[in-house]
VEXDREN-2710 file (C-alpha; in Angstrom, 1 decimal):
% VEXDREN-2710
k/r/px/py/pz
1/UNK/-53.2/160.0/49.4
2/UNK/-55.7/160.9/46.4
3/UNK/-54.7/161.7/43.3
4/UNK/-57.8/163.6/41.1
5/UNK/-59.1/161.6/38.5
6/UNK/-59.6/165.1/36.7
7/UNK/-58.1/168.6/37.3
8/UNK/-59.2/171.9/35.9
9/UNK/-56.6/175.1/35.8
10/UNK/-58.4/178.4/35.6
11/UNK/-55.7/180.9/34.9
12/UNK/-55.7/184.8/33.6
13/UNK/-53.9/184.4/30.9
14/UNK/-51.6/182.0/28.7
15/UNK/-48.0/180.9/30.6
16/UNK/-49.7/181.1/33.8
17/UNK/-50.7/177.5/33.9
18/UNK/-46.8/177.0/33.6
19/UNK/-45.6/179.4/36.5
20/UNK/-48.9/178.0/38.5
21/UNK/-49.1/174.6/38.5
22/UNK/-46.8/173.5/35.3
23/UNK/-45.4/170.8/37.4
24/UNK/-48.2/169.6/39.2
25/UNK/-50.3/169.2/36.3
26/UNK/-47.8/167.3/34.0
27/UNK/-47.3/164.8/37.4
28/UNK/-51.1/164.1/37.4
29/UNK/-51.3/163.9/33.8
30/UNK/-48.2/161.0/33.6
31/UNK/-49.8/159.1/36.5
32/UNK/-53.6/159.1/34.8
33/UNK/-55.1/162.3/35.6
34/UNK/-57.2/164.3/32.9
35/UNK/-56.2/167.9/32.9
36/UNK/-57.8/171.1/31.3
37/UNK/-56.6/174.3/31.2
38/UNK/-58.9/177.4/31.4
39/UNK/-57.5/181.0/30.2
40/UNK/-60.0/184.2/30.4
41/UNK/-58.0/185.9/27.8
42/UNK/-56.1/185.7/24.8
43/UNK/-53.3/187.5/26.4
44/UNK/-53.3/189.6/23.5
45/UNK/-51.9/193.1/25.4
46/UNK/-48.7/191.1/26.7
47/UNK/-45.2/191.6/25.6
48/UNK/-43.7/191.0/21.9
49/UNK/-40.1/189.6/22.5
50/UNK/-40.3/189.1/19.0
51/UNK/-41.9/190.6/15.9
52/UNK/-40.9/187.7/13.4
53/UNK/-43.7/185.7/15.6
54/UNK/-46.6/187.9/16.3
55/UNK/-47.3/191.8/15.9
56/UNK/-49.9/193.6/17.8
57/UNK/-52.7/192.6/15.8
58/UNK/-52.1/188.4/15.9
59/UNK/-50.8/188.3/19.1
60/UNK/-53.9/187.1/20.9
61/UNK/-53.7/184.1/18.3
62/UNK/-50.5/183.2/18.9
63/UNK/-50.7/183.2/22.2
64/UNK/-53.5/180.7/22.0
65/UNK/-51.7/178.4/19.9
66/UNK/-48.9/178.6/22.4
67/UNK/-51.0/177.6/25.8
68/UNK/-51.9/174.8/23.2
69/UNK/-48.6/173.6/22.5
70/UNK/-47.2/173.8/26.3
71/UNK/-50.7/171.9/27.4
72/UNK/-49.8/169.2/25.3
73/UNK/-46.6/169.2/26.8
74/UNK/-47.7/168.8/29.9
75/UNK/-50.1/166.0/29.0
76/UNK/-53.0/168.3/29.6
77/UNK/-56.0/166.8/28.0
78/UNK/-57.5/170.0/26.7
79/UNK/-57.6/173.9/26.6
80/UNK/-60.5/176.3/27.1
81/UNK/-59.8/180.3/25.9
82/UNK/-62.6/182.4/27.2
83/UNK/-63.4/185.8/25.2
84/UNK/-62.2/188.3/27.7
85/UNK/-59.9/191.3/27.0
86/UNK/-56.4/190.5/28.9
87/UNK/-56.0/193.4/31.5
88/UNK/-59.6/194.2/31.9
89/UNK/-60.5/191.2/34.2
90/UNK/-60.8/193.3/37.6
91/UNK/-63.1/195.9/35.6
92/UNK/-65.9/193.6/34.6
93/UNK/-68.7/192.7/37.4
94/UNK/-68.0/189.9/39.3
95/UNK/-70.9/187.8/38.5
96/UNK/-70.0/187.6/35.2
97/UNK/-67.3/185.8/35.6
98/UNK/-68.3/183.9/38.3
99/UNK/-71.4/182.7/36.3
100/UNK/-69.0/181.8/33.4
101/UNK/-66.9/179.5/35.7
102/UNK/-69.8/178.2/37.7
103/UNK/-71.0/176.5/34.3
104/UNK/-67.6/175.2/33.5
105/UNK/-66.7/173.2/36.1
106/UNK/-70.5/172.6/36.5
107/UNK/-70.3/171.5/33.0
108/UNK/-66.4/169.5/33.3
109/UNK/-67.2/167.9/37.1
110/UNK/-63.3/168.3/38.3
111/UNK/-62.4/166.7/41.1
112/UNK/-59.6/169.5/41.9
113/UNK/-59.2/173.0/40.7
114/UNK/-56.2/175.4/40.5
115/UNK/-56.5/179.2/40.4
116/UNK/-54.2/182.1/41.8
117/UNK/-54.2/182.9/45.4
118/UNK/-55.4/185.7/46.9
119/UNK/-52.3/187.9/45.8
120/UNK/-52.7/187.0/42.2
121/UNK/-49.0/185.6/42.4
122/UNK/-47.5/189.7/42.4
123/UNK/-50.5/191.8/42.4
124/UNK/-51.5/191.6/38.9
125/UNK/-54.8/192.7/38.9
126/UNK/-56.2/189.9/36.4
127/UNK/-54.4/187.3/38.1
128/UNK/-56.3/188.5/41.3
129/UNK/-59.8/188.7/39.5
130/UNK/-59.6/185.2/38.0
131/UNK/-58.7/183.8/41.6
132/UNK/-61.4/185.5/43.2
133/UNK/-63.7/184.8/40.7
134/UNK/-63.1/181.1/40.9
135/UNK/-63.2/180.8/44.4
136/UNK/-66.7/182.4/44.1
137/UNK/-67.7/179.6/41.2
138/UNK/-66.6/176.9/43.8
139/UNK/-68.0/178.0/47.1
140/UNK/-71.7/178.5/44.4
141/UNK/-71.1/174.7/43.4
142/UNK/-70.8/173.7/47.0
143/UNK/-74.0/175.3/48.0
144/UNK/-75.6/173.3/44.9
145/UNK/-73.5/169.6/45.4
146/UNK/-72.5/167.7/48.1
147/UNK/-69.7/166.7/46.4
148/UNK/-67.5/169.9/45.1
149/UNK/-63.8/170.1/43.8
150/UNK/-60.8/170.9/46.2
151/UNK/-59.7/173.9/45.6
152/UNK/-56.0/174.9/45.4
153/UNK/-54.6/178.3/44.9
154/UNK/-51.8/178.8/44.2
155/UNK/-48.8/179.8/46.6
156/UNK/-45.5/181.3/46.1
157/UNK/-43.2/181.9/49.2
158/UNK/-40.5/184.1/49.2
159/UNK/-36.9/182.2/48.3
160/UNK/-33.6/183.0/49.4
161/UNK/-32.3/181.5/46.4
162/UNK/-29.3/183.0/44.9
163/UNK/-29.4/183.3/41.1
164/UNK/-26.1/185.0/40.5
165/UNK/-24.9/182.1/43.3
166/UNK/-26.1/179.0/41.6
167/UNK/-24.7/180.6/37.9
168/UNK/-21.2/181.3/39.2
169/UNK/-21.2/177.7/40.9
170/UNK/-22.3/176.2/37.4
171/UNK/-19.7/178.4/35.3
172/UNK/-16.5/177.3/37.5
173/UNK/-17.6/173.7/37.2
174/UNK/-17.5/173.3/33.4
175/UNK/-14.4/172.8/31.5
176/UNK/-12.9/176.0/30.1
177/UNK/-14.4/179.4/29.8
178/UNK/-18.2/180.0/29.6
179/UNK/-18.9/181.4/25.8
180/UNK/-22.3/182.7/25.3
181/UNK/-24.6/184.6/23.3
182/UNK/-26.5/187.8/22.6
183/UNK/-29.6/185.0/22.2
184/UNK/-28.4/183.4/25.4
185/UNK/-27.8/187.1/27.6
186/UNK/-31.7/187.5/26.1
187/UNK/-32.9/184.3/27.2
188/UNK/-31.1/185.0/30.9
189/UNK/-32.3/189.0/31.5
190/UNK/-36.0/187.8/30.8
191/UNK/-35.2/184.3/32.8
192/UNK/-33.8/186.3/35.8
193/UNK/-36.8/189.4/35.8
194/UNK/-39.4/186.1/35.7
195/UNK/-37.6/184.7/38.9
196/UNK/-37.4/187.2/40.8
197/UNK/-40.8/188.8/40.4
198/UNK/-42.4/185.1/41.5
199/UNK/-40.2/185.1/44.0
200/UNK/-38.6/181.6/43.0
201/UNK/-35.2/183.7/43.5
202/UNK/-34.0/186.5/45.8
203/UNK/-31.2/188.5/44.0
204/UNK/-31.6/192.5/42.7
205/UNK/-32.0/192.2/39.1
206/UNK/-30.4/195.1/36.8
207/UNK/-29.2/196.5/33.4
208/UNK/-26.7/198.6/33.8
209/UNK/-25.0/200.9/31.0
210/UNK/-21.2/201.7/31.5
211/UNK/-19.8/204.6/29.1
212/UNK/-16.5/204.0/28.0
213/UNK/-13.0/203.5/30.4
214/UNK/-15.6/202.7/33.4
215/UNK/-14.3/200.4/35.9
216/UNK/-17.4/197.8/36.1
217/UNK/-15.3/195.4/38.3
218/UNK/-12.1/196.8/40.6
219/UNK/-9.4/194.1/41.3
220/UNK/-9.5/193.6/45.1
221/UNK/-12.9/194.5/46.1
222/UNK/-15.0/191.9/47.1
223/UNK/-16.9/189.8/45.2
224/UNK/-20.7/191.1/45.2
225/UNK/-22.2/190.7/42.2
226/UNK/-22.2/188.5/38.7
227/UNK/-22.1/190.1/35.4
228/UNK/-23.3/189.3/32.0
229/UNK/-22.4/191.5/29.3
230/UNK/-25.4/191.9/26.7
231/UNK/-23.6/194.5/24.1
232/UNK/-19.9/195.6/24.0
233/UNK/-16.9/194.9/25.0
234/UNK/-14.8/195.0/28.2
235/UNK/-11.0/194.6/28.8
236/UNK/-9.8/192.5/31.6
237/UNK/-6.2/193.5/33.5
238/UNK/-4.5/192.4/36.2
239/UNK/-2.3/195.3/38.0
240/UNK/1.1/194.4/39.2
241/UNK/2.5/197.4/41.4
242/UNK/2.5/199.9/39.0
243/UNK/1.9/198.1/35.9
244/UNK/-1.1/196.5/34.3
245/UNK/-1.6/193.9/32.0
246/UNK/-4.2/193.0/29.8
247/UNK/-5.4/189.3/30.2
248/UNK/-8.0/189.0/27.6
249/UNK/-11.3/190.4/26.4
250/UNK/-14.7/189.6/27.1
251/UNK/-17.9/190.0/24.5
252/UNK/-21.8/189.8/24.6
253/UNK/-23.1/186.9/26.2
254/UNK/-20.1/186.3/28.4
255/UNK/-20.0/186.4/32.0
256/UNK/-17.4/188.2/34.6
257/UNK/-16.9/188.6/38.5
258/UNK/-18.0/184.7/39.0
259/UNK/-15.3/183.6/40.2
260/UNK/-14.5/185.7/43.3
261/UNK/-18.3/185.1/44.2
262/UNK/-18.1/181.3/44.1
263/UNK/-15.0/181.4/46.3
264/UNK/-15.5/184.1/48.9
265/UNK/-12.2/186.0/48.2
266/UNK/-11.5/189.7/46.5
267/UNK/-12.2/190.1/42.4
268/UNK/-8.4/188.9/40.8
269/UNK/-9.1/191.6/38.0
270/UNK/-10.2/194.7/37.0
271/UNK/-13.0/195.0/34.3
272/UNK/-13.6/198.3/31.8
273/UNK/-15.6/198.9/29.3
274/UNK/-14.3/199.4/26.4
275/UNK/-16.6/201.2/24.7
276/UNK/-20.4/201.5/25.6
277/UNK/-21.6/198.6/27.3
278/UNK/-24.5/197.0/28.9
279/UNK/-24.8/194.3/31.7
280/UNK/-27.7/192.4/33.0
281/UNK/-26.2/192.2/36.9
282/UNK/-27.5/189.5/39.5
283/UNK/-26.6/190.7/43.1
284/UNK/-28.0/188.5/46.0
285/UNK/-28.5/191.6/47.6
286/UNK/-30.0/195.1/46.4
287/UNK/-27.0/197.7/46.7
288/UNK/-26.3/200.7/49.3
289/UNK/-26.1/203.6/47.9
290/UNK/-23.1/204.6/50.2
291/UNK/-21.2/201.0/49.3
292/UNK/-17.9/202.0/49.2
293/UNK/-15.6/200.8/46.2
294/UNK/-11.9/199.4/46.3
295/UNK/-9.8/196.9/48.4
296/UNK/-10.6/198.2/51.4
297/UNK/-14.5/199.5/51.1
298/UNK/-16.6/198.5/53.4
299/UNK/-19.7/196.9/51.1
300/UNK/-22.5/197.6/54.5
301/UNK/-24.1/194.3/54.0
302/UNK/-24.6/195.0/50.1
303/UNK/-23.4/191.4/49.7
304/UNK/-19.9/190.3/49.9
305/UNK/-21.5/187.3/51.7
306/UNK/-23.5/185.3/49.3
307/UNK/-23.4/181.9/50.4
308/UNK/-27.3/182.0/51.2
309/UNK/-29.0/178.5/50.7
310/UNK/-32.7/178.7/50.1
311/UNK/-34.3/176.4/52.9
312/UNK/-35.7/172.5/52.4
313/UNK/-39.2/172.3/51.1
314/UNK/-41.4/170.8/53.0
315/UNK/-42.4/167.4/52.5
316/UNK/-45.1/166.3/50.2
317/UNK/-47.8/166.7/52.6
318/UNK/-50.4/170.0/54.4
319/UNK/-49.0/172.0/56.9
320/UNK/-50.2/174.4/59.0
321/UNK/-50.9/178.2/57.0
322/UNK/-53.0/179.9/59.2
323/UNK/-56.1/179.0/61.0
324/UNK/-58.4/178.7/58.0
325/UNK/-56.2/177.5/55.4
326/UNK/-53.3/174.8/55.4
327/UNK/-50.6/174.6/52.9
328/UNK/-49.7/171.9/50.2
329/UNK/-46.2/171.5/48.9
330/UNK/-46.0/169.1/46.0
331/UNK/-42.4/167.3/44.6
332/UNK/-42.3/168.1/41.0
333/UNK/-38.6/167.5/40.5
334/UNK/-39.2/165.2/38.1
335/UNK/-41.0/167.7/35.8
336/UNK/-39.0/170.1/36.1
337/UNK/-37.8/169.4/32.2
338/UNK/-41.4/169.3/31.3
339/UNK/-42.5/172.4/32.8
340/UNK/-39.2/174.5/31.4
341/UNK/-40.3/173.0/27.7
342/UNK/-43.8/174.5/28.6
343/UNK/-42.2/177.7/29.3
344/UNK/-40.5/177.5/26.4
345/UNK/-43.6/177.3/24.0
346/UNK/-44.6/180.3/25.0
347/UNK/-42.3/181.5/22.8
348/UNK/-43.6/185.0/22.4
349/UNK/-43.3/186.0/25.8
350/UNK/-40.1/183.4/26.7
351/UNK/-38.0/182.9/23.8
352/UNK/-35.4/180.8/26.0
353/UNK/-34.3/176.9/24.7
354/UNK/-35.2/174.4/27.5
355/UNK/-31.5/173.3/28.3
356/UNK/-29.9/176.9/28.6
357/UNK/-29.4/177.1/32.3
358/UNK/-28.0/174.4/34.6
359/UNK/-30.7/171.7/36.0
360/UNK/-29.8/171.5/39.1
361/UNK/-30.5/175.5/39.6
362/UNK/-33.8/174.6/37.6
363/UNK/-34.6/172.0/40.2
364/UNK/-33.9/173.9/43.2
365/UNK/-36.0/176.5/41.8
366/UNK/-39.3/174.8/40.3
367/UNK/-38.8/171.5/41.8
368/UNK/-42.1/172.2/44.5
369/UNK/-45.4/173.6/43.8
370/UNK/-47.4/174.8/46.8
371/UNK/-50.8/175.5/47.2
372/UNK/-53.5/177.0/49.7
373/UNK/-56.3/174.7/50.2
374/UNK/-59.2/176.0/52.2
375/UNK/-60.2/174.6/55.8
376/UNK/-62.7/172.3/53.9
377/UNK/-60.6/170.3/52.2
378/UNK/-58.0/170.5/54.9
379/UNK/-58.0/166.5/55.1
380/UNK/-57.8/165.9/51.2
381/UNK/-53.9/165.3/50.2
382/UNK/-52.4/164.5/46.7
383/UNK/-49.5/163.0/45.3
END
């Protein structure tokens, strides 16, 4: 088993080093390694989550200062910020930036280098460029050296993780009722699009907007779905033959319709807005459009069964991926910590707290990296 002595991460754009390879590359970095992390671009057209940290005009800077922060929180040794304009990557020629990375690892001599696979993690278009782009640096240093980097793309395979499972299992285990807030139903809705589109979690991701008097939740019908309520108010009532009585109500940043999905059995209450509200909803499956509400609907496989565990990782070792490539799948459970605090100095783009969701969901979720390393590397391993 080899561990690289140094490591160089060639990403798009700041915060991908974290989805990529945050894990891996705090691992090397506790057990010696030297890491440096490479973005093309400033990032400078992403999002503003919010404006008392950048505008428009300093975002590019910010954004900067943040890869450097969640670097050194990783124990990367160093950063590198190419000139580039974010989102214009797959327009420029490809030798340019092939030459560009070509004399940067010709320059920094890694022993291993990360990049994006050939799907750019979900199609983004930079992401895609960069990964091609290095690939192309590589196979020109291989040509030139007898003695060239591994290279590992990255790899993200499909998970059958629950989200809205592994919340409601966390929310019926702690003492008392869940209080949030609207800083914590922020935190979640940008938390839960960031899973899903990486495909470290499986469930349909919404926000939903319920006038006033709608019934969000019918007592009786099964459990499908878990609900966390981002601006209103909702009234919850148990019916009792013809009667109905109000149990309590529930504000922003609190949940509802967890328990019946931890336990398998029908809702216990009905939920209505009271007012205008909205709801980020996690569903472990996407919803018919001819799902049926009530005791006695029948859901057609929109969910009602949600016990779905997302399979065991393989071990820390290659494995077959095809007949020119094999697959890498490296433990990083105990970084997970780390790489959430890396997320988390991104602060622009993720403006979440490290210790807002449940560890063990963290775990199951970021605790392996995998990566794609070409046919000639296929008997290099790391640890």
């Amino acid at each position: 088993m080899i561990r690289p002595e140094r490591v160089v991460g060639v990403f798009a754009h700041p915060d991908d080093e974290v989805f990529c390879a945050g894990g891996t590359i705090a691992k090397w970095a506790a057990a010696g390694s030297e890491a440096i992390v490479v973005s093309a671009t400033r990032g400078e057209t992403g999002q503003i989550r919010d404006s008392a940290i950048a505008s428009r005009r300093t975002l590019g800077q910010v954004r900067e200062q943040e890869l450097r922060k969640a670097c050194e929180l990783l124990g990367a040794a160093g950063t590198i910020t190419l000139d580039h304009v974010d989102g214009q990557l797959a327009e420029l020629a490809p030798d340019v930036l092939i030459d560009e990375i070509t004399a940067l690892l010709d320059e920094l001599r890694p022993d291993a280098v990360i990049t994006f696979g050939h799907d750019g993690a979900y199609g983004h278009p930079d992401h895609v460029a960069i990964g091609i782009a290095t690939v192309g640096a590589v196979d020109r240093l291989r040509r030139r050296h007898k003695a060239v980097p591994v290279l590992l793309r990255s790899h993200f395979p499909a998970r059958s993780m629950s989200l809205a499972q592994r919340l409601a299992e966390w929310l019926v285990s702690i003492e008392g009722r869940f209080d949030g807030s609207g800083a914590y139903g922020r935190a979640l809705t940008l938390f839960a699009e960031e899973s899903t589109t990486m495909r470290f979690a499986s469930d349909d991701v919404r926000i939903e907007w319920f006038p006033p008097g709608s019934m969000i939740v019918e007592q009786g019908e099964p459990a499908t779905s878990l609900c966390l309520i981002l601006s209103g108010t909702v009234d919850v009532v148990e019916e009792h033959g013809d009667s109905t009585q109000l149990m309590r109500q529930l504000g922003e940043g609190q949940y509802f319709g967890e328990l019946g999905l931890t336990r398998g059995r029908p809702r216990s209450a009905s939920v209505i807005a009271n007012g205008n509200v909205t709801c980020l909803v996690l569903s472990p499956n996407r919803p018919t459009k001819y799902a049926g509400r009530g005791a006695a609907a029948n859901t057609y496989g929109s969910g009602s069964d949600t016990r779905v565990r997302c399979l065991t990782p393989p071990t820390e070792q290659g494995e077959g991926a095809g007949n020119a490539d094999q697959l890498l799948t490296i433990d990083v459970s105990d970084f997970v910590g780390v790489k959430v605090a890396a997320l988390a100095a991104h602060r622009s783009q993720y403006p979440i707290e490290p210790d807002m969701f449940p560890a063990s969901m963290l775990i199951e979720m970021y605790g392996y990296e995998h990566f794609v390393v070409s046919n000639q590397h296929a008997a290099w391993a790391v640890s």
